[in-house]
C-alpha positions in Angstrom: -20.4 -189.8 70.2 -19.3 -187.6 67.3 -16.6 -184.6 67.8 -16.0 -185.4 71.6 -13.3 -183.9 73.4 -11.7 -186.9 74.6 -8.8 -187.7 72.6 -6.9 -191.8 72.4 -4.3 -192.2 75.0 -1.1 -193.6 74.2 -2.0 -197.4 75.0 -4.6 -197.1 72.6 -2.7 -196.4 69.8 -1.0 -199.5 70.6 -3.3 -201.9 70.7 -6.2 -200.9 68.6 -6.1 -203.4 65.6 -5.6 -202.0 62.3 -8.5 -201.2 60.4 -9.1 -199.6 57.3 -11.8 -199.8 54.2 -12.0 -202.3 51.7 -13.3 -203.4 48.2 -14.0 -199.8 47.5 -14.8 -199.0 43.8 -14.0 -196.0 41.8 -18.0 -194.6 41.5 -18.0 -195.8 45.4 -14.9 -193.3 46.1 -16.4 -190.6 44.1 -19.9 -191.0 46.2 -18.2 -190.9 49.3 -16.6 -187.4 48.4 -19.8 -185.9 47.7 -21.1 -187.1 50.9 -18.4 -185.8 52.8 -18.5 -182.4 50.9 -22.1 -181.7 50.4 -24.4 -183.7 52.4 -27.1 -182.1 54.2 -27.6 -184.8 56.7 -24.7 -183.8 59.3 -24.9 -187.9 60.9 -24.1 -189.0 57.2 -21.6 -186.3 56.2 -19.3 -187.0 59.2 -19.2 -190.4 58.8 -18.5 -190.0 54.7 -15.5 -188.7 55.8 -14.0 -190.8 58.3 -14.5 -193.3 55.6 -13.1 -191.2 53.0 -10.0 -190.0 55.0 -9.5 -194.0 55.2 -9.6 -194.5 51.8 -6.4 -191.4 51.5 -4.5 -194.1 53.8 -5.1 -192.6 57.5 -5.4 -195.2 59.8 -8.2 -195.4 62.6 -6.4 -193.3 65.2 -4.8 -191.2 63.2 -8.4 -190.1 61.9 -9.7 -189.9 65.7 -6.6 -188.2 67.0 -7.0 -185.3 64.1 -10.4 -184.6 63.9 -11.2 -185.3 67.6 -13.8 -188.3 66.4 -13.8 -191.1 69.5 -11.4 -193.7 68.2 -13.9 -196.3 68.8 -16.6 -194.6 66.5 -14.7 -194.3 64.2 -13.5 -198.3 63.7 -17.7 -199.0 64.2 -18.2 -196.4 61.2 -15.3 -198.3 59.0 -16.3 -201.7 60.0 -20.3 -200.9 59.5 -18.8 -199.3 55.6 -16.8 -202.6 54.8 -20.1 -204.7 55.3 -22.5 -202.6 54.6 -21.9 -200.3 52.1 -22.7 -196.9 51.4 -26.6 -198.0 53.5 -24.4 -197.6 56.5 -23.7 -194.2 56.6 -27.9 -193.3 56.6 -28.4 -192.9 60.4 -30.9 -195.3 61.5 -34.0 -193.5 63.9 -36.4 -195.4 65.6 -39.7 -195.1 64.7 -41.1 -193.4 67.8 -44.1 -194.0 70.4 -47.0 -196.1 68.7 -50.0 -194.0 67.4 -52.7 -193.7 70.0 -55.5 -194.1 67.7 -55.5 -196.4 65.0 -56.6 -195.7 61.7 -60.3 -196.7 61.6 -60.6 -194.2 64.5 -58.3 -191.2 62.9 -60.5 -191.6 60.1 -64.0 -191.5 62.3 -62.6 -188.0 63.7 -61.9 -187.0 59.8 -65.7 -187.7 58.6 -67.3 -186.3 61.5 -65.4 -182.9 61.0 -66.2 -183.0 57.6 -69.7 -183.3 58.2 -72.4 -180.6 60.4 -72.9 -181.0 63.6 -76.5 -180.7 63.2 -75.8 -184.5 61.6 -74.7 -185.4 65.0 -77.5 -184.1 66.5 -75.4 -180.5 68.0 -77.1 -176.8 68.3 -74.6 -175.1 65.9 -73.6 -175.1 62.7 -69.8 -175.3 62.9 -67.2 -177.2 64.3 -64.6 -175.8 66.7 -61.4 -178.1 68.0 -62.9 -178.2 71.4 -66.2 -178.9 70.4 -65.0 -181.2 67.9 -62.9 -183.0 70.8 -66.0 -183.2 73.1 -68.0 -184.8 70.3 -65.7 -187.3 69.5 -65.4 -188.7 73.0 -69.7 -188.5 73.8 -69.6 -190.1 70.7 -67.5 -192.7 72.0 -65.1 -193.1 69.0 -62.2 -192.2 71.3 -61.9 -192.7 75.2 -60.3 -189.4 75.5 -58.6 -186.5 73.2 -57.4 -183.1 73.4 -58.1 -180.4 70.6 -54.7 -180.4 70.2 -54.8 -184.2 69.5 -57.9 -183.5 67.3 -55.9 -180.3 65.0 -53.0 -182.8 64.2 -55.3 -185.4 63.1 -56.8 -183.0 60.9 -53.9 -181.6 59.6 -52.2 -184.9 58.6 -55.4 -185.6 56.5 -55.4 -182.6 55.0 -58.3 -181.1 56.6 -57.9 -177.5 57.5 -60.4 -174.6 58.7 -61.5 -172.6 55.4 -64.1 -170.0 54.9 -67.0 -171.0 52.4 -67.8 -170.2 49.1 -71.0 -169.6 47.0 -71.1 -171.4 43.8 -74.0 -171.6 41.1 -74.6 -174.8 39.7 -75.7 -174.5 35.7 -78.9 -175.3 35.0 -78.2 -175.7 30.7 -79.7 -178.6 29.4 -77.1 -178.9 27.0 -74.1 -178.5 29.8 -72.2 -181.5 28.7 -72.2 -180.8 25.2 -71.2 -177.5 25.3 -68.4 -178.4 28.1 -67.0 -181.1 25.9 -67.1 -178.7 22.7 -64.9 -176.6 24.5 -63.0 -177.9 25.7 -62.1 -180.5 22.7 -61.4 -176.9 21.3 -59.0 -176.0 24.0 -56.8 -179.6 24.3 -57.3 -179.8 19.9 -57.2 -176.5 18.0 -58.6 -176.9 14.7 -56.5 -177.1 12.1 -58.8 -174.9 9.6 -58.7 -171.8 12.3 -58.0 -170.5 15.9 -59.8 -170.3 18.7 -60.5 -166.9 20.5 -62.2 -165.9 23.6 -64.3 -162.7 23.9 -65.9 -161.2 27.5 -66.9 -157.8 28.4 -65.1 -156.8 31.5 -66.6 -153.7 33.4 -68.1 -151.5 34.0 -65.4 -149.0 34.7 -65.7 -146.2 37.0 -63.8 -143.2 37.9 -63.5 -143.8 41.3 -60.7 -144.2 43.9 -60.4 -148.0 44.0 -58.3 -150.0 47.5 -55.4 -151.8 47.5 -52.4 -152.0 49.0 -48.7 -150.8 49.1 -45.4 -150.6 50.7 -45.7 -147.7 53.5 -44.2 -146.8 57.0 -45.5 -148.6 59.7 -48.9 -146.8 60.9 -48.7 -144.3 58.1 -50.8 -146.1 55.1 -51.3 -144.7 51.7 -54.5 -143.2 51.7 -57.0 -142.4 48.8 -59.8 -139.8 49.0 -63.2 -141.0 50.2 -65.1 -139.6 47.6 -67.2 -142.4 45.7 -69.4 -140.3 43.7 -69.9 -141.8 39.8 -69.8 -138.3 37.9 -67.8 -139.9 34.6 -70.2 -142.1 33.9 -69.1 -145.8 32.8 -67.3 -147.6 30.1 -66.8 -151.4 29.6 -64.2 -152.9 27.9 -64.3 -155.5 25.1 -61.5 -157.8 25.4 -60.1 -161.1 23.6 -57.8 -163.5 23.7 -55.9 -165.5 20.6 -55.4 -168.8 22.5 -53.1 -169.4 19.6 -50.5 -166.4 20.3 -51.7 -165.5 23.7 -52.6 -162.5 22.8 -55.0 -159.9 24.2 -57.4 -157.2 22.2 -60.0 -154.7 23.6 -61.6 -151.6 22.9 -63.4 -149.2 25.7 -66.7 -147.9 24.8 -69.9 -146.2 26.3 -71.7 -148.8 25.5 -71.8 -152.6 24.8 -74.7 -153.3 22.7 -74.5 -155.5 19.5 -73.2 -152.3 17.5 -70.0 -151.7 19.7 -70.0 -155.6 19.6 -69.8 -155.6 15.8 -66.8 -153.0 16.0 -65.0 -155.5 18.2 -65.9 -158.6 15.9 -64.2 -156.5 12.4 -61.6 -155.4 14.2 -60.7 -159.7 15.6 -61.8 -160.4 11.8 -58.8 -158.0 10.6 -55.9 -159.3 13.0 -57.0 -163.0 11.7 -55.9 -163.8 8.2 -59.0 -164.4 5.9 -58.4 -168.0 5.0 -58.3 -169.0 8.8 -62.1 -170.2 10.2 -62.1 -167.8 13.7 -64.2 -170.2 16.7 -65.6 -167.7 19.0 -65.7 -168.9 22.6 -68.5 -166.3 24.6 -71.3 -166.4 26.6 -74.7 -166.4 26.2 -75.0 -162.3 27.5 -78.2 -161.0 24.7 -75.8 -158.8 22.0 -73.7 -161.8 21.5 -77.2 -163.8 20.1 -79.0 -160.9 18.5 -79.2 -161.9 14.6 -77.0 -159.0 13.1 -74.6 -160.2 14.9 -74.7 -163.9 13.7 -75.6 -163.0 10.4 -72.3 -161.2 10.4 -70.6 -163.9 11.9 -72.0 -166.6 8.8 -70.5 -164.3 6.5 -67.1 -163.8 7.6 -66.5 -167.6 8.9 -66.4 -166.9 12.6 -68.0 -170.0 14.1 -70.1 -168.6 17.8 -69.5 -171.6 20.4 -70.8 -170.3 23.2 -70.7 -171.6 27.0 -73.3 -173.1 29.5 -75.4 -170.9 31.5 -73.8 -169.6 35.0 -70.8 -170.9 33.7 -68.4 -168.4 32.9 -65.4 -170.2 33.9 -65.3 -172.1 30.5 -64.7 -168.8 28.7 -60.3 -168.7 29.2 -60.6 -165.2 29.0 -62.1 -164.6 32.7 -58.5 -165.5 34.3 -56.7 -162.6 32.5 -58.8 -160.3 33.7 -57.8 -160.9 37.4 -54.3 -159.4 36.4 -55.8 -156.0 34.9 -57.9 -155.8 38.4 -54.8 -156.2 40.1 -52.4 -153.9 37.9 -54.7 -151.3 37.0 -57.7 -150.8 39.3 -56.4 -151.5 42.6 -54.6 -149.1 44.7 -56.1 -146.7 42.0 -57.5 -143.2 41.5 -57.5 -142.0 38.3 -59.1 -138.7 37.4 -61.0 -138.9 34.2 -61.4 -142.1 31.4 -58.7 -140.9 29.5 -56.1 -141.2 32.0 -57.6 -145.0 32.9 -58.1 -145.6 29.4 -54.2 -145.2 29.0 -53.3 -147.3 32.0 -55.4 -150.1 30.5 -53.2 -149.5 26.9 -50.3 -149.3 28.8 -50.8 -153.0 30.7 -52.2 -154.7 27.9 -49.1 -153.9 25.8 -47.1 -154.6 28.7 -48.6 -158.0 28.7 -48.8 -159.2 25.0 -44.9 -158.4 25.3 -44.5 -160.8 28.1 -47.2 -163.0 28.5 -45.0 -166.1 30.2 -44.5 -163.0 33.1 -44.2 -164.9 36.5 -46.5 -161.8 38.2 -49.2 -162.2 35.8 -49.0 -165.9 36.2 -49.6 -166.0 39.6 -52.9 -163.4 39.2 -53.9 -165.7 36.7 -53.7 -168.9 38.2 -56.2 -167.8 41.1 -59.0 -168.4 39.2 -60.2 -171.4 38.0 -61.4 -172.0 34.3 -61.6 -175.2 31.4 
């Protein structure tokens, strides 16, 4: 209908009836320009401006005989604009072929892909989209339907075909309590001192460690395949000052309650001495030994520590997916002194920038409080 070749003959210029756009308001003219400009909607854009080159004063065929718009579109588009409004220019689609299945059945297919087929009585313990199909018909919740049928059902409900994951429930008695403590301290820092999360991340080996890279097709980067341990191992105490965002660590040999103590004087130093320091950590056996919470009595760090098997509470356990990713991966450093700087170097890197977009999106793949 739109930008067709035929142009207005000669009679009709003649004897078309004047027609032209009315009761148009100054916001109304300034919304018609913008949809003529900058609409993305091509139906609504070209007939925005057959309306608005009617509102400069172009009559009906001189709009059709410039632009190459049928002259009788283009007195429907002005006529539909004088009693409709700006509603008029929206194209108006019909709504399509009815849905085959109706909603009670769409969601019968849902539950029983949600479910195992061993419910159903089946020999296997997945579902395909063909064996899916075939079960819903023997079933009888549909007469008939293809996989294909079945996958856009699935799809519009938001079902899709995912690998599975192990979790482990915790079996704390006190779960609730301790979840609620912590996360009370998260959402409400106390106003007498800050809260910081402590983890040991590691251990770290000299070893060549995969990942991935730009390279020329069928030409990877490769890294030697030599996995002998002949460094020994380190592990890395790390924190993090919810209140700055800030990370701290120290590599050692070890990570008994002595290293442990280090770590704690060292936290106790950054923290000015009037603030209280609430120590989120787990329950692993240095972190309970008495030493260590005698220490902790005397130099007002409060131990809050989390449920058992449930180290996502600790805050902490997200930032170390970043140091995987940036410093381990696609790795192959020769001694602990040359991994030792590469783990200074990010850490820096990151207490400059913590907001970074990159480390973000590390971050933000695993879940914690």
């Amino acid at each position: 209908m739109m930008n067709s070749s035929k142009r207005p003959s000669k009679e009709e210029f003649i004897v078309a009836k004047a027609v032209s756009v009315s009761g148009i308001t100054a916001k109304m003219g300034r919304d018609l320009k913008s949809l003529a400009e900058r609409c993305s909607c091509g139906v609504t854009r070209h007939r925005a401006h057959i309306v608005w080159c009617s509102t400069t004063g172009m009559s009906a065929p001189e709009i059709a005989h410039q632009f190459e718009y049928d002259i009788k579109h283009v007195r429907l588009v002005i006529h539909g604009f004088n009693s409709g409004g700006l509603e008029s220019l929206e194209p108006r689609y019909d709504g399509g072929r009815n849905r085959t299945f109706d909603e009670i059945k769409r969601a019968a297919i849902v539950d029983m892909a949600l479910a195992s087929p061993t419910a159903y009585g089946m020999p296997f313990t997945r579902w395909s989209l063909r064996k899916l199909a075939c079960a819903v018909v023997e079933h009888k919740v549909v007469d008939s339907i293809s996989p294909e049928g079945v996958r856009a059902i699935l799809q519009e409900a938001g079902v899709s075909h995912q690998r599975t994951k192990t979790w482990k429930e915790s079996n704390d008695p006190r779960f609730v309590a301790k979840r609620r403590r912590i996360r009370r301290l998260y959402k409400n820092p106390p106003a007498d001192g800050r809260v910081v999360c402590l983890d040991e991340f590691g251990p770290l080996n000299i070893q060549p460690h995969h990942g991935s890279c730009w390279a020329r097709k069928k030409h990877p980067d490769r890294i030697p395949a030599t996995y002998s341990r002949t460094h020994g191992v380190r592990h890395m105490l790390a924190a993090l000052d919810l209140s700055t965002n800030k990370m701290y660590y120290r590599i050692r040999e070890r990570k008994r309650r002595f290293e442990l103590l280090d770590f704690l004087k060292v936290i106790r130093r950054v923290v000015p001495e009037d603030e209280r320091i609430y120590l989120v950590l787990d329950n692993f056996s240095p972190h309970l030994h008495k030493t260590v919470r005698k220490w902790c009595r005397a130099n007002k760090v409060s131990l809050v520590f989390t449920a058992t098997n449930a180290s996502w509470m600790n805050r902490i356990e997200c930032h170390f997916a970043p140091i995987r990713e940036f410093v381990l991966n696609n790795s192959n450093y020769s001694c602990h002194a040359e991994l030792a700087l590469a783990m200074r170097n990010y850490i820096r890197w990151r207490n400059r920038d913590p907001d970074n977009p990159r480390i973000l999106v590390s971050q933000n793949r695993v879940k914690v409080a």
